[in-house]
C-alpha angles and dihedrals in degrees: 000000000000107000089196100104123231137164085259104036094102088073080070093065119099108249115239093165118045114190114188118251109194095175108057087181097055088050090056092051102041086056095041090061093038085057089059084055115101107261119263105256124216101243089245089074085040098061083033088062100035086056085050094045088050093053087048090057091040088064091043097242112173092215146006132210109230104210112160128149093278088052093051095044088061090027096231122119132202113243107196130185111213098207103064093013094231114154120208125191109257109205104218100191128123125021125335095250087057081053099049097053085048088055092044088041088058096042095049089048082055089038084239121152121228113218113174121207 
């Protein structure tokens, strides 16, 4: 079995229960929607990003920019603002100057400043 992970990479595992699926439309679907869901996270990344989180709001930033491996697989980053808590969709495709002037584009639309450290 291929130990590199991917969103597919559980097809690879041998079954071992194997629920009935009649509708293989409906399968498709279902997982199709599921795959637009945010990935689960292991607790240890959970506690990782709420410290970081924590430090973001200790230094008063207005927002932070969520990029972990996931976000980067589907090149799409998380933008919070930590007032309101409130979490965009950040697309992370093309060069990082084309990122840059998204991420200024959103924060202007916010009238948000971008100070980078």
């Amino acid at each position: 079995m291929n130990t590199t992970w991917t969103p597919d990479s559980w097809r690879a595992a041998p079954i071992r229960q194997v629920p009935a699926y009649p509708d293989q439309a409906a399968l498709q679907a279902m997982e199709a929607r599921l795959g637009k869901y945010p990935p689960l996270v292991f607790a240890g990344e959970a506690r990782s990003l709420k410290a970081q989180l924590k430090q973001a709001g200790r230094v008063n930033a207005r927002y932070t920019l969520i990029i972990g491996e996931d976000e980067l697989a589907h090149q799409q980053g998380i933008l919070r603002n930590m007032a309101t808590q409130e979490q965009q969709p950040c697309d992370l495709s093309g060069t990082c100057k084309q990122q840059g002037m998204r991420l200024c584009e959103i924060l202007a639309r916010e009238r948000a400043t971008l100070r980078i450290r």
